[in-house]
C-alpha positions as CSV (number, residue, x, y, z in Angstrom):
1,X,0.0,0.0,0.0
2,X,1.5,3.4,-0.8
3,X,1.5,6.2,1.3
4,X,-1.0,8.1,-0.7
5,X,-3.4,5.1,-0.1
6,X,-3.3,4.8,3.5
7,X,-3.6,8.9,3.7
8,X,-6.7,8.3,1.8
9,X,-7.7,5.4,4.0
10,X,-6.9,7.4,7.0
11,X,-8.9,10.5,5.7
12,X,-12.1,7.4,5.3
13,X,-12.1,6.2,8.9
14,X,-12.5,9.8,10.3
15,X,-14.9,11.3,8.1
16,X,-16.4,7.4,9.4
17,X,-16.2,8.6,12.9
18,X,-17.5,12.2,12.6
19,X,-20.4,10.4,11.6
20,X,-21.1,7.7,13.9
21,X,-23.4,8.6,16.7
22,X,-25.9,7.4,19.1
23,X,-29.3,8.6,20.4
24,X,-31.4,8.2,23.6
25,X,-34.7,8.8,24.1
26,X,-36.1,12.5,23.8
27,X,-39.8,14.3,23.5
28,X,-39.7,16.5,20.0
29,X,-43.6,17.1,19.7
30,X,-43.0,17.9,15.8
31,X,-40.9,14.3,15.6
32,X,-43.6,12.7,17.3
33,X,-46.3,14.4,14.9
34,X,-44.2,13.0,12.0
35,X,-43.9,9.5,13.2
36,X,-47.4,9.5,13.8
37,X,-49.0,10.7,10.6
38,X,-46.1,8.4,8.5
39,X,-47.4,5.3,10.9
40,X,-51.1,6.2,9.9
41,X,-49.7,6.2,6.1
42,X,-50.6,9.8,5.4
43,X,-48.4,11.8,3.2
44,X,-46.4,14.2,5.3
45,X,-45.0,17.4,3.5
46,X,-41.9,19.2,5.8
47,X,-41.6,22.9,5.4
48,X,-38.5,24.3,6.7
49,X,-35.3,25.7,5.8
50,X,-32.5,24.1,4.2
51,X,-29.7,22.0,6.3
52,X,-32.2,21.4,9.8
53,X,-32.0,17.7,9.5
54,X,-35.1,16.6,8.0
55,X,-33.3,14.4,5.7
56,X,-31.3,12.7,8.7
57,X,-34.4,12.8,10.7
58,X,-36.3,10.9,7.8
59,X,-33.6,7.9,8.0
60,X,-33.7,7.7,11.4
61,X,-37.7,7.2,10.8
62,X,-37.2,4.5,8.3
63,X,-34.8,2.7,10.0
64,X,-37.0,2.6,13.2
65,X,-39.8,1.3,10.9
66,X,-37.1,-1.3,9.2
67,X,-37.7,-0.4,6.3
68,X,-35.8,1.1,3.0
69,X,-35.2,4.8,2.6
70,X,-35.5,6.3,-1.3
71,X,-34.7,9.7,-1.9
72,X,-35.9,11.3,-4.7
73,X,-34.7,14.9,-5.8
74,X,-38.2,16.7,-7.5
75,X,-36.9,19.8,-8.7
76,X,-34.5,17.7,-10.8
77,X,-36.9,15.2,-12.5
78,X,-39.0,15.5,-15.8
79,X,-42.9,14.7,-15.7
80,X,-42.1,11.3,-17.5
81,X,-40.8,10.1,-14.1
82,X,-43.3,10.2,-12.5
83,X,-45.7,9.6,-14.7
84,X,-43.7,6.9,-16.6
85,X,-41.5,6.4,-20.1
86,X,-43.6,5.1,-23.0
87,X,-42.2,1.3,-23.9
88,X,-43.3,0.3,-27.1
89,X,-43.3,-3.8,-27.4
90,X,-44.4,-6.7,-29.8
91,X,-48.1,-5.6,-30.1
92,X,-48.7,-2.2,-28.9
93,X,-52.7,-2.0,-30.8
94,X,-53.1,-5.1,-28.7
95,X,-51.5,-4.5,-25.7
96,X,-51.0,-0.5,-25.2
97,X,-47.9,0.5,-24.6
98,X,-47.0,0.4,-21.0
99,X,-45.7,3.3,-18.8
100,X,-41.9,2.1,-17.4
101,X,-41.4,3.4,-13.7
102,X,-37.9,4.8,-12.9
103,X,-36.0,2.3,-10.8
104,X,-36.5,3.6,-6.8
105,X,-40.1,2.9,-7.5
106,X,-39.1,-0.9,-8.9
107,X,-36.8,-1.4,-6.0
108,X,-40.0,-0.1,-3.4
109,X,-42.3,-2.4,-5.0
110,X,-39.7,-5.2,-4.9
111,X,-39.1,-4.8,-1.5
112,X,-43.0,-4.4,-0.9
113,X,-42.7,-1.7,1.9
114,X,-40.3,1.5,2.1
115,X,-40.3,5.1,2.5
116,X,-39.9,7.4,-0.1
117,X,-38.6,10.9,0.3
118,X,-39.3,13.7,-2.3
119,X,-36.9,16.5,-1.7
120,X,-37.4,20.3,-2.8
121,X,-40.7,20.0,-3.9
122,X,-41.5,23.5,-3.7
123,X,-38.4,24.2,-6.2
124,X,-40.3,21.4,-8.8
125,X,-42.1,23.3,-11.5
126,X,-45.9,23.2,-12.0
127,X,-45.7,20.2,-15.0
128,X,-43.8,18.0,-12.3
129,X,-46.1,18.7,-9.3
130,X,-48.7,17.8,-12.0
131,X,-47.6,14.6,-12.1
132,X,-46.7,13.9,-8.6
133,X,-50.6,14.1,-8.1
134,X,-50.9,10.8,-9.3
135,X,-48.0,9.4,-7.1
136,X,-48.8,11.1,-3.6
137,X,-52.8,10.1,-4.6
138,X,-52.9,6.7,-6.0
139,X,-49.0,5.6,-5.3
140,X,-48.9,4.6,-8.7
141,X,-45.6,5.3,-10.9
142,X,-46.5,4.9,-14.7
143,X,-47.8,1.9,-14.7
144,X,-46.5,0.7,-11.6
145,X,-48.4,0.7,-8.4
146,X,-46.5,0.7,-5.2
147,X,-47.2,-1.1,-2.5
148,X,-49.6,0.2,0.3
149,X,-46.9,-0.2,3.1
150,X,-45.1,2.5,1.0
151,X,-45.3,6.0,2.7
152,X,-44.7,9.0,0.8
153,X,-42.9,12.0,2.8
154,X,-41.8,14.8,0.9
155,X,-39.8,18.1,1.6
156,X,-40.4,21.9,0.7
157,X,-37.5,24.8,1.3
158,X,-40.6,28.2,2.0
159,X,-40.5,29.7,-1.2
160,X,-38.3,33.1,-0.5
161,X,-35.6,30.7,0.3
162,X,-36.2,27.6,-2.6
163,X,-34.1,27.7,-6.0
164,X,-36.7,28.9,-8.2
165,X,-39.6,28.2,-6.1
166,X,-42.8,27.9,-7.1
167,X,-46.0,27.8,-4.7
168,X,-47.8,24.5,-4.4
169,X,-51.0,24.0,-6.3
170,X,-54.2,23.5,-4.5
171,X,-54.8,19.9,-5.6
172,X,-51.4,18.9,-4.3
173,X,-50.9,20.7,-1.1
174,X,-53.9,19.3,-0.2
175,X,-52.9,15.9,-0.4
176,X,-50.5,16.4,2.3
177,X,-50.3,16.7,6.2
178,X,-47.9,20.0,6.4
179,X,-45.3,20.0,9.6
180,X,-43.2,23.2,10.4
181,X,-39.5,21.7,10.3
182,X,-37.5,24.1,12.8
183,X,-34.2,23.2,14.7
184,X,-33.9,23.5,18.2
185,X,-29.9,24.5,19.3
186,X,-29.6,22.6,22.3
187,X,-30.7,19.6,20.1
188,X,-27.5,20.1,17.3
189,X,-25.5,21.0,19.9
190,X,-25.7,17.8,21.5
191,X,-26.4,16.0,18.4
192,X,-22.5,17.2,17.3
193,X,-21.2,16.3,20.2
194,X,-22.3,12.8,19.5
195,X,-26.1,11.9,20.6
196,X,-28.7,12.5,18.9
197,X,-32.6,12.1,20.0
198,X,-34.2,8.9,18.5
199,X,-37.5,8.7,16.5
200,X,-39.9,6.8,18.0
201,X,-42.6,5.0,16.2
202,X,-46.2,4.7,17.7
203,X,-47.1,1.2,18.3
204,X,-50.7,0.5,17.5
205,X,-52.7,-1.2,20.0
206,X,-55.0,-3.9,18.7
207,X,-57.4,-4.2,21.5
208,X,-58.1,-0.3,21.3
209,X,-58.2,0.2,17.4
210,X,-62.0,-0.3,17.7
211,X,-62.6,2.0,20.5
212,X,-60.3,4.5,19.0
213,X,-61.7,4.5,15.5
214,X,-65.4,4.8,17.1
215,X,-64.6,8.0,19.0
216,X,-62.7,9.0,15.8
217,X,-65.8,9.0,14.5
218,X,-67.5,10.4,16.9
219,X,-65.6,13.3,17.4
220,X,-65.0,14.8,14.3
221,X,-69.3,14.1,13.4
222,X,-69.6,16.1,16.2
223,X,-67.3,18.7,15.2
224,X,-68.7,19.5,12.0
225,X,-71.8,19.4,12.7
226,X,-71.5,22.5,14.8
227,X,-69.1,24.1,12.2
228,X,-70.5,23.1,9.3
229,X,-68.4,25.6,7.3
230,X,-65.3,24.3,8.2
231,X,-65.6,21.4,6.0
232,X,-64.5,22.6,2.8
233,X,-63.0,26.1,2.9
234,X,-60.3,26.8,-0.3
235,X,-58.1,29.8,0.8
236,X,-58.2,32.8,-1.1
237,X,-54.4,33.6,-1.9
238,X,-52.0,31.7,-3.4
239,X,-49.4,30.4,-0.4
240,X,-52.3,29.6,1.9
241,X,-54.0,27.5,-1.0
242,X,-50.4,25.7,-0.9
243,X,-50.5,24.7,2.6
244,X,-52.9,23.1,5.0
245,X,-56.5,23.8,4.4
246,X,-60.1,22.1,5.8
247,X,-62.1,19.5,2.7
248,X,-63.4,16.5,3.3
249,X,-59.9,14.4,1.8
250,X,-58.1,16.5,4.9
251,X,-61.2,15.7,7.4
252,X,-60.5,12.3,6.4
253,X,-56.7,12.6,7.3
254,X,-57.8,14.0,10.9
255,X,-60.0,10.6,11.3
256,X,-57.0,8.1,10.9
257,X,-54.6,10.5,12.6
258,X,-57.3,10.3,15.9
259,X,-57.3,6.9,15.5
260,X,-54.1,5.7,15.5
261,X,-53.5,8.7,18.0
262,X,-56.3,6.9,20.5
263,X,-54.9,3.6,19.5
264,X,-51.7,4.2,19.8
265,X,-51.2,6.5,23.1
266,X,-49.4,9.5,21.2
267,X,-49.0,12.7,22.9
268,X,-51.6,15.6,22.9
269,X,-49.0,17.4,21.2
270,X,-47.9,15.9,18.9
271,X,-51.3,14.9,17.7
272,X,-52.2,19.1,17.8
273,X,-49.5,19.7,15.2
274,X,-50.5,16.7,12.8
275,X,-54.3,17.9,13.1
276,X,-53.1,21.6,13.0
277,X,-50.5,19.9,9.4
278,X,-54.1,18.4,8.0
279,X,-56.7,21.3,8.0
280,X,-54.7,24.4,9.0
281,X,-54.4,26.5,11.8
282,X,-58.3,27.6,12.2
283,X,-59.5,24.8,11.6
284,X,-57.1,23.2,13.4
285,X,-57.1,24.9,16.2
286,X,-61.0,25.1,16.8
287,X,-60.9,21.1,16.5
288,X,-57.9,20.4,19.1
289,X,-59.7,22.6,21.3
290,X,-62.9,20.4,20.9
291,X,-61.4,17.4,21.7
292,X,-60.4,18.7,24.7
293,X,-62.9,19.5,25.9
294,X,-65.4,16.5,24.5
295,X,-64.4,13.7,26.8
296,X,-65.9,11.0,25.3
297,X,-66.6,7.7,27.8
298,X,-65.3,4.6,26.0
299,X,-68.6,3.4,23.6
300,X,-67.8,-0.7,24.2
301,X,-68.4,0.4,27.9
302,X,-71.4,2.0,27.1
303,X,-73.0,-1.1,25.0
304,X,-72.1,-3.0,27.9
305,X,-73.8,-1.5,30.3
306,X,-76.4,1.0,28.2
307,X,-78.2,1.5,31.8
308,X,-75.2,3.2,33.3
309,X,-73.9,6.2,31.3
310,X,-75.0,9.6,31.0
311,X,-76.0,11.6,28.1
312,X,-73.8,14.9,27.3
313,X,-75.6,17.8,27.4
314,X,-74.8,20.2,24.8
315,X,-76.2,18.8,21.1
316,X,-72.8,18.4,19.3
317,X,-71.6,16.3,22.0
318,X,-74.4,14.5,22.0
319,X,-74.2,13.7,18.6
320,X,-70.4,12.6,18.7
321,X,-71.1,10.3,21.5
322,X,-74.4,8.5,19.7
323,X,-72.0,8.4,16.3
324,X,-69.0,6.9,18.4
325,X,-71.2,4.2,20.3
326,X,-73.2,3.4,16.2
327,X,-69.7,3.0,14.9
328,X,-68.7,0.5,17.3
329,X,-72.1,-1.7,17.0
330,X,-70.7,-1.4,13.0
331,X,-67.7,-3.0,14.0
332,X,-69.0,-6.2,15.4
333,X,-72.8,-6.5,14.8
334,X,-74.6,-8.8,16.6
335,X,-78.0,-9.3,18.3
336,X,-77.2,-8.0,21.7
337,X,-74.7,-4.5,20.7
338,X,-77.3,-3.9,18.5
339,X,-80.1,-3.9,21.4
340,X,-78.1,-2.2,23.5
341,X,-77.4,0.4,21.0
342,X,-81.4,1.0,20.9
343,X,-81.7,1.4,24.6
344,X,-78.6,3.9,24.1
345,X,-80.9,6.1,21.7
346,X,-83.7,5.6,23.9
347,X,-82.2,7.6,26.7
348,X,-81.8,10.3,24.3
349,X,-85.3,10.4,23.5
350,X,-86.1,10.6,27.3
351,X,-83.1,13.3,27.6
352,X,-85.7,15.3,25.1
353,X,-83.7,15.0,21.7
354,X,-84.9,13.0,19.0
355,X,-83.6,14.9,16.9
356,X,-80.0,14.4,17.8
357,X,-80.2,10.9,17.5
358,X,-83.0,10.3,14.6
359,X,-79.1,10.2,12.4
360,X,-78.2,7.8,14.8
361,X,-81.3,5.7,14.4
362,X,-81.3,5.3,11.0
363,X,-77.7,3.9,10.5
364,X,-78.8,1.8,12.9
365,X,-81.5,0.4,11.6
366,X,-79.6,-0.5,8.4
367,X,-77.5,-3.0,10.6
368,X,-80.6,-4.7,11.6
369,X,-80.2,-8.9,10.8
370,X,-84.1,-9.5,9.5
371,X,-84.3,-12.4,11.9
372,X,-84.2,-9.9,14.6
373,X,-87.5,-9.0,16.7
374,X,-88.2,-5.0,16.4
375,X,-86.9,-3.3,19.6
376,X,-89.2,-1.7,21.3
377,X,-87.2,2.0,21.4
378,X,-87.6,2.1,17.9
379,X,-91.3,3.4,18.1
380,X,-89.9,6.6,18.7
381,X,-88.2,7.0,15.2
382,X,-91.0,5.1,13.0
383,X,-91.8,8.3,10.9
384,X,-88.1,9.2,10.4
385,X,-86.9,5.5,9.1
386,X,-90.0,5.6,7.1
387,X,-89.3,8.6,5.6
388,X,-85.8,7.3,4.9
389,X,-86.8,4.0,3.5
390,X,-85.3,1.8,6.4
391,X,-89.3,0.8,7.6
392,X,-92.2,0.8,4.7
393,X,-94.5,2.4,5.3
């Protein structure tokens, strides 16, 4: 070996060692709100300045999850990539002519699960982010469809500080749970001196995932059913329109967020900023404060024990808790969760609101087996299922 050769080998092992590090166990509420929303298999779009570590925090992710990082630069990519290359073959007026995927999608679908990372999105021009749509909304890459474990995260430099940035269309941004990327001093300070905080991934709990997607349920019916208006509201200018903003696709986001988030015992916080990422900062905002304040008793208790609960009493409340306790009878019907979610909606007639739970009622009804006797609590919604078609007339 020559002397130039073990210089360079020399050179090797410390750029090795400067980095090699370890990490211990830390609380980073926007970390958390990452880890969360990638577990739930929600696209998660990172907005922060360049060099804070979301790449390196990003590995860290996938390797918690085991699981192959790709990286893909945006702003550096044609449509045709995402969208595919044309392939002509031996009978294209028989067989089309099929869309070839660039090769990190063929090594994700070979490995069945990964997490891919598109970079500088907000530097990609309009024609590209065009394209994307198809990727971020159906994961499919020309005529390649990616696996479901696949999770999408993708990263935007704010565009006074992107290369040729461009705003996010509507369509796209929309698609996305939006997280503030910031660093935090103490953090890289440590971090350089050789520890680093880990990324914890939530752990999903299958004894509460039926609980947990009921009050889901429960909560955000409630929710918007007091604000009705929040459930589809476009922003007016241009940057908001490229960020988080309230439709029912978002709405939907929030539902598997607060499920995995019941199911999973993440923090309050955490769960604020991903909510806050999914509908924006009103909306957001408005909803986080509902929660805490809704309380919601656990609705398998409630079918248990029908006799024993107590019925909230302001009306959107009401509502979220007779949705929760429906949507758990829908998740495993039988003869007596069914009864006992009549004698549930017969308290609420007694409380004096039929009208809160006449919804209730009639998505009840449709779970009805037809060798099932007619409960007795159901008198009091006969002209309302009629009206609906679930009784004849």
């Amino acid at each position: 070996m020559t002397a130039t050769d073990q210089a360079f080998r020399a050179a090797d092992a410390l750029v090795a060692a400067t980095r090699a590090w370890r990490t211990e166990p830390a609380r980073d509420p926007k970390v958390e709100a990452l880890a969360l929303a990638v577990s739930a298999n929600l696209p998660v779009l990172l907005w922060g300045e360049p060099g804070i570590g979301k790449s390196a925090t990003l590995q860290q992710l996938a390797d918690g999850l085991g699981t192959p990082m790709e990286t893909v630069i945006a702003s550096v990519h044609e449509p045709s990539d995402f969208a595919g290359l044309p392939i002509v073959g031996d009978s294209p007026a028989t067989d089309g002519v099929p869309m070839a995927p660039p090769d990190w999608a063929v090594r994700l679908a070979r490995t069945g699960s990964g997490l891919v990372f598109f970079d500088e999105l907000s530097s990609a021009p309009p024609a590209v982010q065009a394209a994307l749509l198809r990727v971020v909304l159906e994961r499919r890459v020309g005529s390649l469809q990616l696996p479901p474990a696949v999770r999408i995260v993708a990263a935007a430099n704010p565009p006074t500080s992107a290369a040729d940035g461009w705003h996010l269309s509507p369509p796209l941004a929309n698609r996305f749970v939006h997280l503030h990327w910031t660093h935090d001093a103490r953090t890289v300070v440590r971090g350089l001196a050789g520890t680093w905080p880990a990324v914890t991934v939530p752990v999903v709990e299958p004894a509460r995932t039926s609980t947990a997607l009921a009050k889901a349920r429960g909560a955000i019916a409630g929710f918007l059913t007091a604000r009705p208006g929040l459930v589809h509201h476009l922003p007016g200018d241009a940057e908001a329109r490229g960020g988080a903003w309230p439709s029912p696709r978002t709405w939907e986001m929030v539902l598997r967020l607060l499920a995995f988030h019941y199911s999973a015992g993440t923090g309050a916080e955490a769960l604020s900023l991903a909510v806050i990422g999914a509908v924006g900062d009103g909306a957001g905002l408005e909803f986080v404060t509902y929660l805490e304040n809704l309380d919601l008793p656990d609705p398998e208790r409630v079918l248990a024990n029908p006799e024993a609960f107590a019925l909230p009493k302001r009306g959107d409340r009401q509502l979220a808790f007779l949705t929760a306790v429906i949507s758990a009878v829908q998740t495993d019907v039988d003869r007596q969760r069914w009864e006992a979610g009549w004698a549930v909606l017969e308290k609420a007639v007694k409380a004096g609101v039929p009208d809160v739970a006449a919804r209730a009622a009639m998505d009840l009804a449709a779970l009805r087996d037809t060798s099932w006797p007619v409960p007795a609590a159901i008198d009091a919604f006969v002209e309302v299922l009629q009206l609906s078609g679930r009784l004849p007339g």
